[in-house]
N, C-alpha and C positions, 0 to 999 in steps of 0.2 A: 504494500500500500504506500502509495506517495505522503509525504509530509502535507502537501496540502488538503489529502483530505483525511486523513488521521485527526484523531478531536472527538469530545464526546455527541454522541447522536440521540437522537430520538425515534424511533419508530423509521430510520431510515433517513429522517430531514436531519438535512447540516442545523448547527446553530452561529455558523457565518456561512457566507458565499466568498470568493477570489474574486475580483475584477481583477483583469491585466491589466498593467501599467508598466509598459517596455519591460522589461525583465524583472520588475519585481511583482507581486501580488498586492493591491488595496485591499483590504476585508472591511466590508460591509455590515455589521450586524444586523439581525433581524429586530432587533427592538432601534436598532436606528431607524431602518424599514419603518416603522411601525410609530415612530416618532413621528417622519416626515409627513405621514398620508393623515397626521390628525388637523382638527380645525385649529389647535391652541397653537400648532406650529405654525402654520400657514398664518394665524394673524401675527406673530410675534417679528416671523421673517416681515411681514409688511408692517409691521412696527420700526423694523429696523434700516428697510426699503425709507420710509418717511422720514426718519434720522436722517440718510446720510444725502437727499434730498435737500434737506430743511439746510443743512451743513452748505451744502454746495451752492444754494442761493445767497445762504447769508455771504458765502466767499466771495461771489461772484456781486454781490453786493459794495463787500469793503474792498473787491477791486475796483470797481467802477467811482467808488467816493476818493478813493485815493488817486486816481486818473486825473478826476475832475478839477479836484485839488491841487494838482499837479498844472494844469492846465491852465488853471486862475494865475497861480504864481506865475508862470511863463509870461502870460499877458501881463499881469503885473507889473514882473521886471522888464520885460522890453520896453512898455510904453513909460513908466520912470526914464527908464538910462535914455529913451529919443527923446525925450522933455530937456534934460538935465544935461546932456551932449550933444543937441542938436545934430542927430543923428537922423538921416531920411529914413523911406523906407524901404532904400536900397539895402539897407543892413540886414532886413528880415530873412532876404534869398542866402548871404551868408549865415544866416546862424541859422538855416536850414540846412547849408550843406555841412557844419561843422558839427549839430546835433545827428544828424544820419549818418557820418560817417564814424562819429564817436560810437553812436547805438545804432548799430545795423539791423540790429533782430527786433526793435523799438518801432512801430509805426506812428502816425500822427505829427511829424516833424518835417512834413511835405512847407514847402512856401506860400501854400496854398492853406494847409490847415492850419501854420501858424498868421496868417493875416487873420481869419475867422478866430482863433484863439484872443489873438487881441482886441480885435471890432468886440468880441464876444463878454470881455472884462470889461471894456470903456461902455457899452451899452448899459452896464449896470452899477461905475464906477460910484455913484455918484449918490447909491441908494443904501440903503440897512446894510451895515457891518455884518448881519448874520446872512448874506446872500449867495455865497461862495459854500455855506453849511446848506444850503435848502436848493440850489442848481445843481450839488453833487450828490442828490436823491433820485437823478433822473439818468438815465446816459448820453451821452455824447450826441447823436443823432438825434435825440428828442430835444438835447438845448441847442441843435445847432438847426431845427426846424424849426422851432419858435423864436431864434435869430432871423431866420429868413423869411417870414411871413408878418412878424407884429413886430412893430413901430414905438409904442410908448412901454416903457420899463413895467411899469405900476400893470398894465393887463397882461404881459410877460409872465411877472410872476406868477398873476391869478393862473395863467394857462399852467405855469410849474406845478403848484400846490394842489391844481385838479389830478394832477397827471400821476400825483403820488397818492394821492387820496385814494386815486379811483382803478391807481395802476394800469392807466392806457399803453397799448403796444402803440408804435409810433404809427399807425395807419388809423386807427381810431384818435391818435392826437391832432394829426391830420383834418381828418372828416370834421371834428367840433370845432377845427379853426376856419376851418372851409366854410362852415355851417354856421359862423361868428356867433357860436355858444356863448360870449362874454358879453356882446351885446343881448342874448335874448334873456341872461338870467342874470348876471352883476347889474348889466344896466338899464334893463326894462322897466318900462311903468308897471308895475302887476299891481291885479285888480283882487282884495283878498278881503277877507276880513278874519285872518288867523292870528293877529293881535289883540283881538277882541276876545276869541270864542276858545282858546288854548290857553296854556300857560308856556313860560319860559321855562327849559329853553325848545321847549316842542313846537312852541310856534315860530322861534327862528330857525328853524331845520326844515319843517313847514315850508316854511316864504323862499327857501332856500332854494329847495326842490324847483321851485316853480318856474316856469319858462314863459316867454310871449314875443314872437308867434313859435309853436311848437313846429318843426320841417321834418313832411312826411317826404320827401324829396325822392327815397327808396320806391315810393308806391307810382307806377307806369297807370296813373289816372289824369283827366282831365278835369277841368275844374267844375265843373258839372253833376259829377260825377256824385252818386246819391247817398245817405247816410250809410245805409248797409253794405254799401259796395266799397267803401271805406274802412268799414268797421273789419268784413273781411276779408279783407288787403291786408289791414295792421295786423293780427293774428296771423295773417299766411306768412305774414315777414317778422314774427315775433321777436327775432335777434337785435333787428336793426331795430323797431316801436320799443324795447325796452333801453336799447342805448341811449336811445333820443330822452327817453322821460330822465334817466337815469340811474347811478347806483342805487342799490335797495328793494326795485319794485322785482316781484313777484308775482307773477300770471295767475290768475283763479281761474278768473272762465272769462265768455263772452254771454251776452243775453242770459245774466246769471238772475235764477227767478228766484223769487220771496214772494210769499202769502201771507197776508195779511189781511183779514176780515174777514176770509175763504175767499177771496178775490186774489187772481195772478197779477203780477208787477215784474219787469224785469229789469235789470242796469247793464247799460252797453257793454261796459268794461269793467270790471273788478281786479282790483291787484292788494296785495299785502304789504306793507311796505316795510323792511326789513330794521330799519332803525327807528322809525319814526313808533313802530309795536303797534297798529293800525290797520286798517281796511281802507282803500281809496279807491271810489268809484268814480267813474268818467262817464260824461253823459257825450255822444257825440250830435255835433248841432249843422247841417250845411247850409250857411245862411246866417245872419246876422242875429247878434244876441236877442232874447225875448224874458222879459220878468220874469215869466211863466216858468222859464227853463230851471230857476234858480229854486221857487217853490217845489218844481218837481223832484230835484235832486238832494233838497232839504227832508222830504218825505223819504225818498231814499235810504239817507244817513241815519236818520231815525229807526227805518225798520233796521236795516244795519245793525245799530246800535241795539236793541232791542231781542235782533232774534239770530243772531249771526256770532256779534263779538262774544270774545270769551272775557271772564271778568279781569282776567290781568290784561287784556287789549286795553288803548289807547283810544279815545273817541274816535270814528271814522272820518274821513276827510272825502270834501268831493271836488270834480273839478269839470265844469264845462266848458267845452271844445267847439267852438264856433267859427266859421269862416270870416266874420265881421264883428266888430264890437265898440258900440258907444259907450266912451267911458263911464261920461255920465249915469245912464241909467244903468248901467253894473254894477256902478258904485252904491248905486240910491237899491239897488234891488238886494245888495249883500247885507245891505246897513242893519236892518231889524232883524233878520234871519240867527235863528240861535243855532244852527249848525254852521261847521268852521268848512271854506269852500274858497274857490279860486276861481276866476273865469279868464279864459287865455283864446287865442286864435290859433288855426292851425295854418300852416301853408302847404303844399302840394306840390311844391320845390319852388317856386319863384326866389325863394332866398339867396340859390346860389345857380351864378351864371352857366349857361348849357355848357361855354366851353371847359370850366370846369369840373361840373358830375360828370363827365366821359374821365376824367383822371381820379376819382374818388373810387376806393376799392368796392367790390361787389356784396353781397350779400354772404356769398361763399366763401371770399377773402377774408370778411370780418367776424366769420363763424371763427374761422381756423385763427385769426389771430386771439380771439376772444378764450379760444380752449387752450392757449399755449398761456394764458394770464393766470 
């Protein structure tokens, strides 16, 4: 009998097996066997799977802060010593080729990426000390797209601090500058009455949320086009309609019923909103705002409120979606209303110009960049 299979037996079964491995023997136990094929193993390897995960972001993390930083200082020091030595900016092309020839295996010391290095300091030379800590929370590409597209510092950062918050790949940072998300939510007129009918700070998160006009841009409709045929469009494209409202919201349903009297009632859109701890119903309106629409969605929130939320929920919040809206009377229709609500416009894309959306990623783009977040 061979050494390898001499060893105590049972009933004829080995209590190891041999794998070959080039000339020597691995042994395998059977209770290792018997290890692997349990449920406790299998979560614990994917315990250990999200460890070294968790590790490699965070590295890949304090690489990118240390780049960044790296990157401030360059611009720092060159534009010092061209002040202070009256130095053109013929100098940059040299200490491009003396930075790449010192660090060859180093990229980013092009003449080309150190001009944007310093354009890229001097842009925000000028603003909070803590700015060099909060541009090197984003990577390279994403500060050097919002270098290239926005103009004043102060909406700059607003674009940085979304980008971290909300963790955009640079195509969706993209699409919301494209989409002048700063204009429709920092600096919009919004039409609310969530400082009344909430507290702090749920009703500044609330207000926060809010957009005006909302761009369904994604949706191949015309502006004609009739509430329901709208409503499932947004739904067929629910990736892009949840980008646009924002971080937080959560799908329920669509034409989600409530009985109430023994009478049916339904609300266009339902979502959950994940910070806010809430229900947030959307009523959608094609046509210009109406009193009426405000009653109806106030009755809404109340069955909501009533027969839906759970008692650790948040009061429900609603918001109607209109193609037109007088301030005035949205103002005067919110004022007495004891449910907390919003009234916003939609757009159909007119927001951004045609030859633009043909370079804004697809639906399928933005899936795939959305599942690598």
């Amino acid at each position: 009998m061979s050494a390898a299979s001499q060893g105590p037996c049972n009933g004829g079964r080995a209590a190891s097996s041999a794998i070959a491995l080039g000339n020597a023997p691995f042994y395998v136990s059977a209770m290792t066997n018997d290890v692997m094929g349990t449920a406790d193993y299998r979560s614990f390897i994917a315990e250990l799977k999200s460890r070294v995960q968790a590790a490699q972001i965070k590295a890949a993390v304090a690489v990118n802060r240390e780049l960044l930083l790296l990157y401030w200082d360059l611009g720092r020091m060159i534009t010092e010593r061209q002040e202070a030595s009256g130095w053109g900016d013929g100098v940059v092309e040299q200490i491009s080729r003396d930075l790449s020839k010192e660090f060859p295996n180093l990229k980013g010391f092009s003449r080309r990426n150190l001009y944007r290095i310093k354009q890229w300091y001097s842009f925000y030379a000028d603003h909070s000390e803590n700015v060099p800590q909060l541009v090197a929370q984003i990577p390279w590409g994403h500060n050097a797209l919002i270098l290239e597209k926005i103009k004043a510092p102060e909406v700059a950062l607003w674009y940085v601090h979304k980008t971290v918050e909300n963790g955009w790949s640079r195509n969706v940072l993209g699409l919301q500058i494209e989409t002048q998300l700063y204009e429709r939510q920092a600096g919009a007129r919004k039409i609310e009455n969530f400082d009344r009918r909430l507290p702090a700070p749920q009703s500044d998160l609330a207000r926060e949320t809010l957009k005006d006009p909302y761009v369904f841009d994604f949706l191949d409709l015309g502006d004609e086009a009739h509430e329901r045929e709208i409503e499932r469009n947004l739904v067929d494209h629910i990736t892009r309609f949840m980008l646009e409202l924002g971080k937080g919201f959560a799908f329920v349903g669509k034409q989600y019923h409530l009985e109430v009297g023994g009478e049916d009632f339904y609300i266009d859109l339902l979502f959950y909103h994940l910070k806010l701890h809430c229900y947030v119903a959307i009523e959608l309106k094609n046509g210009p705002f109406k009193p009426e629409y405000a009653g109806k969605l106030n009755f809404y929130l109340t069955a909501l409120d009533e027969e839906v939320k759970a008692p650790a929920d948040n009061p429900s919040i609603g918001l109607v979606l209109c193609k037109q809206r007088n301030s005035v009377v949205a103002e005067y229709a919110l004022r007495d209303l004891n449910k907390p609500m919003g009234i916003s416009r939609y757009d159909l894309g007119q927001a951004v110009p045609e030859e633009l959306r043909a370079s804004l990623p697809t639906v399928e783009e933005l899936e795939q960049e959305l599942a690598k977040d």
